[in-house]
DRENDO-1510 file (C-alpha; in Angstrom, 1 decimal, always signed):
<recs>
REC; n; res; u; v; w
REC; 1; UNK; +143.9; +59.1; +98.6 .
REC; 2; UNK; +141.3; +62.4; +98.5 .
REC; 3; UNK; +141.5; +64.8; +101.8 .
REC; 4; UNK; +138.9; +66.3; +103.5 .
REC; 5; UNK; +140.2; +68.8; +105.6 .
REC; 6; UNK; +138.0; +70.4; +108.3 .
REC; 7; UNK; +139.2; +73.8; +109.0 .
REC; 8; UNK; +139.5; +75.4; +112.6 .
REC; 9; UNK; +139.9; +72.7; +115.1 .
REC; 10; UNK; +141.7; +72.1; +117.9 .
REC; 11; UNK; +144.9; +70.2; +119.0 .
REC; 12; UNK; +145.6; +69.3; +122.2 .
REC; 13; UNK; +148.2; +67.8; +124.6 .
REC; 14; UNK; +148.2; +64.7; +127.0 .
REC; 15; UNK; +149.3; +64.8; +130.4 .
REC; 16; UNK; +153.1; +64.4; +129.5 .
REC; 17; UNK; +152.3; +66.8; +127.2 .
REC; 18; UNK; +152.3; +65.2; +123.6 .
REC; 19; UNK; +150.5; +67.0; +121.1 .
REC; 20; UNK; +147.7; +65.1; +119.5 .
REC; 21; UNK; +146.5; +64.7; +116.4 .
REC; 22; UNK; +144.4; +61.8; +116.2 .
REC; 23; UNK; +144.1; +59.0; +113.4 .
REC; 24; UNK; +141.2; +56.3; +113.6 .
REC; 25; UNK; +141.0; +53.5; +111.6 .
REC; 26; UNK; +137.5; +51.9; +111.6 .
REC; 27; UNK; +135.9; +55.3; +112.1 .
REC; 28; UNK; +132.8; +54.5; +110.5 .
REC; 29; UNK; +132.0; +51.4; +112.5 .
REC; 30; UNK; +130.2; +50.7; +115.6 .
REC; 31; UNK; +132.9; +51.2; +118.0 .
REC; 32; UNK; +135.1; +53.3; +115.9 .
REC; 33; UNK; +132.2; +56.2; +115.3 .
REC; 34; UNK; +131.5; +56.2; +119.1 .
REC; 35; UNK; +135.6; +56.8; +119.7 .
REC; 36; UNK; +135.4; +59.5; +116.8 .
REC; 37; UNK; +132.9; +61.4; +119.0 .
REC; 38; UNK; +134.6; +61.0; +122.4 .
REC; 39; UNK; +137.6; +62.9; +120.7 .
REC; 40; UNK; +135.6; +65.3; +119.0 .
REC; 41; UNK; +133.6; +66.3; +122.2 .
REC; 42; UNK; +137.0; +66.8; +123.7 .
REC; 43; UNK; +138.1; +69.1; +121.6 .
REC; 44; UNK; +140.8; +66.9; +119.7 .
REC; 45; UNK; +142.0; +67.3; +116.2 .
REC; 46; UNK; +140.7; +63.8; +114.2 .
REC; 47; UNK; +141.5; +62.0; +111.1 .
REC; 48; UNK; +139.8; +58.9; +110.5 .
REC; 49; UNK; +139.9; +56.5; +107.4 .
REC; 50; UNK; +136.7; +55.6; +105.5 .
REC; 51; UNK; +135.8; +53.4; +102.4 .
REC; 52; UNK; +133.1; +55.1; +100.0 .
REC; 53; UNK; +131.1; +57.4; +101.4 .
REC; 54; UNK; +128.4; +55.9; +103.8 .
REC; 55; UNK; +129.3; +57.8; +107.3 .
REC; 56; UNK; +127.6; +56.2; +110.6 .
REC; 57; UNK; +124.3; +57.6; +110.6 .
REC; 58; UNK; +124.2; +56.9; +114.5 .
REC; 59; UNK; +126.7; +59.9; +115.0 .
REC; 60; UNK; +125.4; +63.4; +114.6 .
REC; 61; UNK; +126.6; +65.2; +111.7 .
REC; 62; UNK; +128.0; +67.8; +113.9 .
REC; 63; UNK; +130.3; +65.6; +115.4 .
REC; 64; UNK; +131.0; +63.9; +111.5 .
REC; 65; UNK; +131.5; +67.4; +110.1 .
REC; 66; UNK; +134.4; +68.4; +112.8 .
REC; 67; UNK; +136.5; +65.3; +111.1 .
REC; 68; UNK; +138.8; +64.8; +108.3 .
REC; 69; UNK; +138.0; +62.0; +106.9 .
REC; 70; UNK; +140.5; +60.1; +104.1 .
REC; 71; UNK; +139.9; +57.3; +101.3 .
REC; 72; UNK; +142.2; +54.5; +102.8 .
REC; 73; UNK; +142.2; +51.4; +103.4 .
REC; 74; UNK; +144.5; +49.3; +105.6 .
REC; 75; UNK; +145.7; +46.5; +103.3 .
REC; 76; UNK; +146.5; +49.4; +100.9 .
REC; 77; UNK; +150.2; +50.4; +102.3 .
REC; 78; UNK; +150.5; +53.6; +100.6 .
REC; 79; UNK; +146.8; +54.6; +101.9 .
REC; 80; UNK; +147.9; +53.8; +105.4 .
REC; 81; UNK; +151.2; +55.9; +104.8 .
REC; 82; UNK; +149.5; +59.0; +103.3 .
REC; 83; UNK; +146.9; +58.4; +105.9 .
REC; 84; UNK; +149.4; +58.8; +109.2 .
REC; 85; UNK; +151.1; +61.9; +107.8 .
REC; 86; UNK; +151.3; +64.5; +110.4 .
REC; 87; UNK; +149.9; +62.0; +112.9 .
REC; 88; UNK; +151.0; +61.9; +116.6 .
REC; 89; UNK; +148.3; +58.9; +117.5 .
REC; 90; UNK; +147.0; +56.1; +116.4 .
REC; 91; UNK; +143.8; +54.3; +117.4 .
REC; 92; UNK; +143.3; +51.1; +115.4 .
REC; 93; UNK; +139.8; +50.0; +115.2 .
REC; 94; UNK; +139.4; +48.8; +112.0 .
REC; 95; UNK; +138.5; +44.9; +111.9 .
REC; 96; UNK; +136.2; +42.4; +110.4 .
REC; 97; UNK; +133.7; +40.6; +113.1 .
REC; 98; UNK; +132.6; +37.6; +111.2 .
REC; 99; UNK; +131.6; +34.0; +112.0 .
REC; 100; UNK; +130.7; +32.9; +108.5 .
REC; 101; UNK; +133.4; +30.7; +106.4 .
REC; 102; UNK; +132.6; +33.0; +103.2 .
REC; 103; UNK; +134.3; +36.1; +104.8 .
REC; 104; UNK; +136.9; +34.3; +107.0 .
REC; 105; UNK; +140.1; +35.0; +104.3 .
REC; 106; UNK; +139.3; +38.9; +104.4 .
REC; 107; UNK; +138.9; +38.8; +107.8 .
REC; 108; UNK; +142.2; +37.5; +108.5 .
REC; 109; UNK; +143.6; +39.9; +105.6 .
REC; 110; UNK; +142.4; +43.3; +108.1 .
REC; 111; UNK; +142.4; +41.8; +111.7 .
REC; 112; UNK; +146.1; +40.3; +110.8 .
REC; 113; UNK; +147.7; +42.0; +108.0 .
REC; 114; UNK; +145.8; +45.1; +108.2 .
REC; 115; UNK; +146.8; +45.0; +111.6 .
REC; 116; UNK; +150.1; +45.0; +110.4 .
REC; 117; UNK; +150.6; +47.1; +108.2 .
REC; 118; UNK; +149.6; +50.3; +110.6 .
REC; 119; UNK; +152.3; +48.8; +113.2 .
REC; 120; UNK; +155.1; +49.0; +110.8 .
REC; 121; UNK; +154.0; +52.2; +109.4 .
REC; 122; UNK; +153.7; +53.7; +112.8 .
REC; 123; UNK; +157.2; +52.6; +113.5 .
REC; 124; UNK; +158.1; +53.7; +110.5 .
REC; 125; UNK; +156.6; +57.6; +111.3 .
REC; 126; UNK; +157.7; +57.3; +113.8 .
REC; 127; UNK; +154.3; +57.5; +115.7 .
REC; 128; UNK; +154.5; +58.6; +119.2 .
REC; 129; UNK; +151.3; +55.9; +120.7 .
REC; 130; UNK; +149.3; +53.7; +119.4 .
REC; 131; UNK; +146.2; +52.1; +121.0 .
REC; 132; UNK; +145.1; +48.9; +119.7 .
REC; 133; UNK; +141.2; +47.8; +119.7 .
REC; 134; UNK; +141.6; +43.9; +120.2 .
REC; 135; UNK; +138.9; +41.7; +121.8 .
REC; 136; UNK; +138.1; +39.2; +124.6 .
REC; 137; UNK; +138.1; +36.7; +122.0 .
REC; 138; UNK; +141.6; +37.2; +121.8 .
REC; 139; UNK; +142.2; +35.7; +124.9 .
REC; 140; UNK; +141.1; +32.8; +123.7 .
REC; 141; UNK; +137.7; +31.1; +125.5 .
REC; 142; UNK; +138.5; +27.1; +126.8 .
REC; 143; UNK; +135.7; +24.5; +126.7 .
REC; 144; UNK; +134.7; +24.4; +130.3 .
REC; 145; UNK; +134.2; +28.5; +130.2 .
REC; 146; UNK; +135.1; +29.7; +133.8 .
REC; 147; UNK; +137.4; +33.3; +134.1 .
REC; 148; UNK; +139.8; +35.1; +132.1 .
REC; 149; UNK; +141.8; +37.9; +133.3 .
REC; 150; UNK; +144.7; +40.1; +131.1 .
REC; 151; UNK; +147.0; +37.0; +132.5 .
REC; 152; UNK; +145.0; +34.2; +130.4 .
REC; 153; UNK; +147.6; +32.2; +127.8 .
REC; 154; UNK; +146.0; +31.5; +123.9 .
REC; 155; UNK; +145.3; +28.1; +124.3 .
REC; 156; UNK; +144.1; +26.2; +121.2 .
REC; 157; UNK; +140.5; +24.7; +121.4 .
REC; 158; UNK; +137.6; +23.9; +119.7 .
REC; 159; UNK; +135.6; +27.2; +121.4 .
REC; 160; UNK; +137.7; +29.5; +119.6 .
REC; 161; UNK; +136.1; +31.0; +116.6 .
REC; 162; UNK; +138.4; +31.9; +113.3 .
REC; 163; UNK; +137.6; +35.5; +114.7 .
REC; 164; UNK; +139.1; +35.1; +117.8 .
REC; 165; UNK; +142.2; +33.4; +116.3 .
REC; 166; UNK; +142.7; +36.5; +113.7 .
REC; 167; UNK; +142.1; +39.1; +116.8 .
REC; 168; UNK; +144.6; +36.7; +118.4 .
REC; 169; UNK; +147.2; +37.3; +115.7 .
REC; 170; UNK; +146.9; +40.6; +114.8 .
REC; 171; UNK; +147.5; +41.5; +118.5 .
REC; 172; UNK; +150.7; +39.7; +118.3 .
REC; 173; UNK; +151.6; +42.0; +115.5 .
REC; 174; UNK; +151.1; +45.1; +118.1 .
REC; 175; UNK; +153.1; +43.3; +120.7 .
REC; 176; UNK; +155.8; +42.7; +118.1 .
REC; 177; UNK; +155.8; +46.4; +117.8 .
REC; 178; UNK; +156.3; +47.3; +121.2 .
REC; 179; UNK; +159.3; +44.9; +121.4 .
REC; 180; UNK; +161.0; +46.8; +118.4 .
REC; 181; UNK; +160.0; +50.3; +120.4 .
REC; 182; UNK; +156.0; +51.0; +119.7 .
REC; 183; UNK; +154.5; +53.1; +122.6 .
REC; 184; UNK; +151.2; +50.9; +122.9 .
REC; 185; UNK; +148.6; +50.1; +124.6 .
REC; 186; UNK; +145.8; +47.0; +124.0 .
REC; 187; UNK; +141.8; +46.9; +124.9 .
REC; 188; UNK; +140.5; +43.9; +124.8 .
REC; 189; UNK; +136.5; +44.7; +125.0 .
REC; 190; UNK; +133.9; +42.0; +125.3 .
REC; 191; UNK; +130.5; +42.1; +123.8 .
REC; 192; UNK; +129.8; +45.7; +122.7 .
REC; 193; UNK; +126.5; +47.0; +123.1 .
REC; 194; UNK; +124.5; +50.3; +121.9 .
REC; 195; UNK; +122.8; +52.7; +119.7 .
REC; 196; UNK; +124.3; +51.6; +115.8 .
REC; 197; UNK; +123.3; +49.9; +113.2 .
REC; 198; UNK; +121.0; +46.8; +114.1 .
REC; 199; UNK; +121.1; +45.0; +110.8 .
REC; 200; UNK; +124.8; +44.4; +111.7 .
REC; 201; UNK; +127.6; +43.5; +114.6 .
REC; 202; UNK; +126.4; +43.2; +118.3 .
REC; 203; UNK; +123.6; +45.5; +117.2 .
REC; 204; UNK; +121.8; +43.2; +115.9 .
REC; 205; UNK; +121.1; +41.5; +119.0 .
REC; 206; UNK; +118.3; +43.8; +119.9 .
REC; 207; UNK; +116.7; +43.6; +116.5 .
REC; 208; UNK; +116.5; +40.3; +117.2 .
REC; 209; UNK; +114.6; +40.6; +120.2 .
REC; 210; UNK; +112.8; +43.1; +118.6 .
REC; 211; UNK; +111.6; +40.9; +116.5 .
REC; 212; UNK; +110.6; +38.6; +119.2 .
REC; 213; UNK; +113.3; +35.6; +118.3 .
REC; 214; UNK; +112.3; +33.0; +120.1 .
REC; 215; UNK; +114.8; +31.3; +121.3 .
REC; 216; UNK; +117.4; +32.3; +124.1 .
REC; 217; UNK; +120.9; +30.6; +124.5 .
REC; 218; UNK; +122.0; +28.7; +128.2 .
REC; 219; UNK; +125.3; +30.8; +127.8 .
REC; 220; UNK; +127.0; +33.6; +130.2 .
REC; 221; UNK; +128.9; +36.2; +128.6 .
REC; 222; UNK; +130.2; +39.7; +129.1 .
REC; 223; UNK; +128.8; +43.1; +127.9 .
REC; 224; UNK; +129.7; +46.6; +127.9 .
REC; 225; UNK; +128.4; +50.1; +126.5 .
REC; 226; UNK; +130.1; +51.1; +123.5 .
REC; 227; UNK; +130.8; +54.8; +124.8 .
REC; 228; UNK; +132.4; +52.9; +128.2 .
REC; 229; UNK; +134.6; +51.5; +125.4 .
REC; 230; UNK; +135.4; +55.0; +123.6 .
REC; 231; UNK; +135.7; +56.2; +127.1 .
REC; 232; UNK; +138.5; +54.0; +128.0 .
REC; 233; UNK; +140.0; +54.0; +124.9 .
REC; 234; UNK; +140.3; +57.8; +124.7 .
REC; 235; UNK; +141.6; +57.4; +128.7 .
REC; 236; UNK; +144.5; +54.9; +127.9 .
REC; 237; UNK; +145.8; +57.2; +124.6 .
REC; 238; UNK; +146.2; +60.3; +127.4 .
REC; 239; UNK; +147.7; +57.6; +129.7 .
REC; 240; UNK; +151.2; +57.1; +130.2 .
REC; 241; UNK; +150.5; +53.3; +130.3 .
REC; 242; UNK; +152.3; +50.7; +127.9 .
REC; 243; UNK; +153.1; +47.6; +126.6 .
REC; 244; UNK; +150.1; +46.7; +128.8 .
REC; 245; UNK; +146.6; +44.9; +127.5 .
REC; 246; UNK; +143.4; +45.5; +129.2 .
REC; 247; UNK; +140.2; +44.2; +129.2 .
REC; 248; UNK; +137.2; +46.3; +128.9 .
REC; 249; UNK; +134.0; +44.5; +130.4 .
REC; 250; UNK; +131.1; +45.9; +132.1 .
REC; 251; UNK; +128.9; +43.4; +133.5 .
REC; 252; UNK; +128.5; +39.4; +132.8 .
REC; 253; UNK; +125.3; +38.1; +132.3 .
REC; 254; UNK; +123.5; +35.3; +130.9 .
REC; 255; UNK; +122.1; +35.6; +127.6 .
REC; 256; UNK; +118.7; +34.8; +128.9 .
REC; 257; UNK; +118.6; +38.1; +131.0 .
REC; 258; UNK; +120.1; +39.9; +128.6 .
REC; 259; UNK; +117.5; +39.2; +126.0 .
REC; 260; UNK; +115.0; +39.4; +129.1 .
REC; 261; UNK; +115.8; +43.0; +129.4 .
REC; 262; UNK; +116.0; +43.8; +125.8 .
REC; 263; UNK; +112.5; +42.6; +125.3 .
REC; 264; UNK; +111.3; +44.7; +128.2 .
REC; 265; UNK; +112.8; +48.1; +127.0 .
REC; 266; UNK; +111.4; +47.3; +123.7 .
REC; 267; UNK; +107.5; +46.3; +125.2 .
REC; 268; UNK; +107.7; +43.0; +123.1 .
REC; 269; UNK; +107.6; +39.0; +124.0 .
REC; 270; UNK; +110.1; +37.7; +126.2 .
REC; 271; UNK; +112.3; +34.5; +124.1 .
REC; 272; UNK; +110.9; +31.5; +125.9 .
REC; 273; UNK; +112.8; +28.6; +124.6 .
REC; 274; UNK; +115.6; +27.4; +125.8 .
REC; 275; UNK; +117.6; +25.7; +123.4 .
REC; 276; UNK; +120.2; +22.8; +123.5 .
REC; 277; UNK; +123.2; +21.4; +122.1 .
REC; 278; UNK; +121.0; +19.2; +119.7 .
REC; 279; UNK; +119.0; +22.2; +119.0 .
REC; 280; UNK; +121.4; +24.6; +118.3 .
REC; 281; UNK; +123.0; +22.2; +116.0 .
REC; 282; UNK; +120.0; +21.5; +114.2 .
REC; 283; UNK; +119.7; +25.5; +113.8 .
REC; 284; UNK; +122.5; +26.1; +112.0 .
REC; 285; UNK; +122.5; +23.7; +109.8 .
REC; 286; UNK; +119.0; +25.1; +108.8 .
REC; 287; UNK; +120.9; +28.6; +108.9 .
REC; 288; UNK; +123.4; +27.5; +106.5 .
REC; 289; UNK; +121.0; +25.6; +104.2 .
REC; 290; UNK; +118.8; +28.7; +104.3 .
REC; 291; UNK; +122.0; +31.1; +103.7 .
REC; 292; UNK; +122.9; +29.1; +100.5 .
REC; 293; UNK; +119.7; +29.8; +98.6 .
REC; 294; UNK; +119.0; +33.2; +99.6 .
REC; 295; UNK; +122.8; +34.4; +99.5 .
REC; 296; UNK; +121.9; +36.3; +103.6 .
REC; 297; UNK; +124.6; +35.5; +106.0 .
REC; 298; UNK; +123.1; +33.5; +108.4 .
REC; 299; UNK; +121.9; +34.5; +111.9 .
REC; 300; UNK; +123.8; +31.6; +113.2 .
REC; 301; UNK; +127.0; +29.5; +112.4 .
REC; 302; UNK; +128.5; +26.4; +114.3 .
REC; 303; UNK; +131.1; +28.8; +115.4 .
REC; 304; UNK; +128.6; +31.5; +116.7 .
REC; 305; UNK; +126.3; +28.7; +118.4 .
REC; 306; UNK; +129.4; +27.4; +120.6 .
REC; 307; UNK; +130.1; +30.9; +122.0 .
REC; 308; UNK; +126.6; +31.5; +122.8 .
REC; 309; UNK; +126.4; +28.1; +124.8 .
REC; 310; UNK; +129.7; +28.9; +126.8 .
REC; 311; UNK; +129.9; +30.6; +129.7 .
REC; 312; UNK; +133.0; +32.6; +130.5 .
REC; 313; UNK; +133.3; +35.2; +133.2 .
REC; 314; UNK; +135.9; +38.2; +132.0 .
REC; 315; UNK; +137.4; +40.0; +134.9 .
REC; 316; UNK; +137.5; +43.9; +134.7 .
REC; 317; UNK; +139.8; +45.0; +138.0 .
REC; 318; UNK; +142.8; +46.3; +136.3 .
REC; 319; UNK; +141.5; +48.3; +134.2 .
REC; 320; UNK; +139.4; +50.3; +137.3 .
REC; 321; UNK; +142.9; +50.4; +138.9 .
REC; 322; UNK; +144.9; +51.9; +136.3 .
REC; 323; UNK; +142.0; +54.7; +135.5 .
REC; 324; UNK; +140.9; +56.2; +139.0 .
REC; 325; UNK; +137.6; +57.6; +138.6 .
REC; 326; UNK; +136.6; +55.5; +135.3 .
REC; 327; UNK; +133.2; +53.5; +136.1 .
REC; 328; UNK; +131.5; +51.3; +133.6 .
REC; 329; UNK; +127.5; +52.0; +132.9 .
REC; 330; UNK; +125.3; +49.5; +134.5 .
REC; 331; UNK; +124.2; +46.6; +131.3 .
REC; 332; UNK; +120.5; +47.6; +132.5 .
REC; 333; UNK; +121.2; +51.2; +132.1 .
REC; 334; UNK; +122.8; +50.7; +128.7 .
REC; 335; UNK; +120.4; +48.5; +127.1 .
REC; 336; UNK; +117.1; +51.2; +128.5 .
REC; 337; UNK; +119.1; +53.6; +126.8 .
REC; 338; UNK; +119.5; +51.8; +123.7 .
REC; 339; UNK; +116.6; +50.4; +123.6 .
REC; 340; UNK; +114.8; +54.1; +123.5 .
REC; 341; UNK; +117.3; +55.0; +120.8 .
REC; 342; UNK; +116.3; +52.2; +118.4 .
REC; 343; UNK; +112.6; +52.7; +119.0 .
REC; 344; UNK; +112.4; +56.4; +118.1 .
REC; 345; UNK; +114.3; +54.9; +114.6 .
REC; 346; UNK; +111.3; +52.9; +113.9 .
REC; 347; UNK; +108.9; +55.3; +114.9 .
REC; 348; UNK; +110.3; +57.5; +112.2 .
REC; 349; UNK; +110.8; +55.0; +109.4 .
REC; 350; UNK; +107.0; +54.3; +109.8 .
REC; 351; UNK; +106.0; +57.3; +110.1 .
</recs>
């Protein structure tokens, strides 16, 4: 494992007064990066794990310069060990979001055993906290949609994606943890939205609508901004709060209005279509025919197309109870801001 060390910054101390220095795995993804510079801009001391060297190109270098970033990789149990030396706090991040079959083995390998692997070897280092990234998903979704609050039981059914089942199970592996003495905390955010790479993740809902897809789905989901996420995240760590989940949710809206206001932001055609249960089974079909010859994952699986036609309601309360004076960013507000963001990309790449 190589070392980057970035000389001259700071540590500093929660309120009980734990020193912190600061590992992230998943630092170079979407919501990963976006905790990375909620730390930084708070003066903390941060390590985060990468694989090659692509860095987020959505973060400013100054913020990427101020870290110490490591070769690791979760599955690798000696990389994770070297990784967490000297390491106060954890925030896990790292996971696979993936609805195609092709990648559903690696995904369980990091959302389960990768997940895993930095719970033992936190309890092993003894690690003072640990805060997990989970998801909504791993709440579990039932056919008939309706709400889900922290108190929701997994439930097997049809709606739940592969995804959702390995979020599921590697948050099992955190709460295992706490049982054998683990000072953790879960989030459990739904659909993350911001300024990242479009041609991936959540993101790549507004390229869509860039694009002027067509189509919109009948569904209702929740969203949030990705720097309410880091937000929270960073909140929780300097908490005294354990062995409790949380979920992170801004607004709920249906996907039509989302993709309403996306198209607005970006000065494009609103989708128009409505589609069905015939058609969305017709379209991904075509997506996996299409995927097979041209090796692309496809914009849409069976699993994807049944969580876009269900409509769940995710409740947000306790986590505005537990952190007085948090408040989540309007989805309107978020998207407009995003929205500006990816424009001025493509106003540069065509310049």
């Amino acid at each position: 494992m190589q070392h980057e060390i970035k000389p001259g910054s700071a540590t500093l101390s929660s309120p009980s007064g734990r020193a912190r220095d600061i590992l992230v795995t998943g630092g170079t993804g979407f919501l990963g990066s976006y905790i990375i510079k909620a730390l930084v801009e708070k003066g903390y001391s941060v390590r985060a794990i990468r694989r090659g060297n692509k860095l987020p190109g959505w973060i400013s270098k100054e913020i990427l310069d101020k870290v110490e970033w490591v070769e690791g990789n979760i599955l690798d149990v000696v990389s994770v060990e070297e990784a967490m030396e000297g390491i106060d706090t954890i925030i896990h991040s790292a996971a696979i979001v993936s609805f195609a079959k092709k990648d559903r083995k690696h995904m369980y390998q990091v959302n389960v055993e990768g997940t895993a692997n930095v719970v033992n070897m936190a309890l092993e280092q003894q690690v003072k906290r640990l805060v997990h990234i989970s998801s909504v998903a791993a709440l579990g979704r039932t056919a008939g949609g309706g709400q889900v609050n922290e108190e929701k039981k997994w439930e097997e059914s049809k709606v739940n994606t592969h995804y959702a089942k390995s979020k599921y199970k590697g948050e099992l592996e955190v709460w295992r943890g706490m049982a054998e003495g683990l000072d953790a905390v879960i989030l459990n955010p739904s659909t993350i939205l911001g300024y990242g790479d479009w041609h991936s993740s959540s993101c790549a809902i507004f390229k869509n609508v860039y694009e002027e897809f067509k189509w919109y789905s009948p569904g209702i989901n929740g969203f949030v901004d990705v720097e309410d996420v880091a937000k929270a995240a960073l909140l929780l760590m300097e908490s005294n709060i354990t062995e409790q989940r949380y979920i992170v949710n801004g607004d709920t809206w249906p996907f039509q209005q989302l993709m309403n206001t996306m198209a607005d932001h970006f000065g494009k055609k609103r989708p128009s279509r409505a589609t069905t249960p015939f058609l969305i089974a017709i379209a991904w079909r075509l997506e996996k025919i299409k995927s097979f010859f041209t090796g692309k994952k496809p914009l849409l699986t069976k699993e994807s197309a049944r969580v876009a036609q269900s409509k769940t309601y995710f409740a947000n309360d306790k986590i505005l109870k537990a952190l007085p004076g948090f408040s989540f960013t309007p989805l309107e507000e978020s998207i407009k801001k995003a929205c500006k963001k990816y424009l001025g990309t493509v106003n540069a790449l065509q310049r």
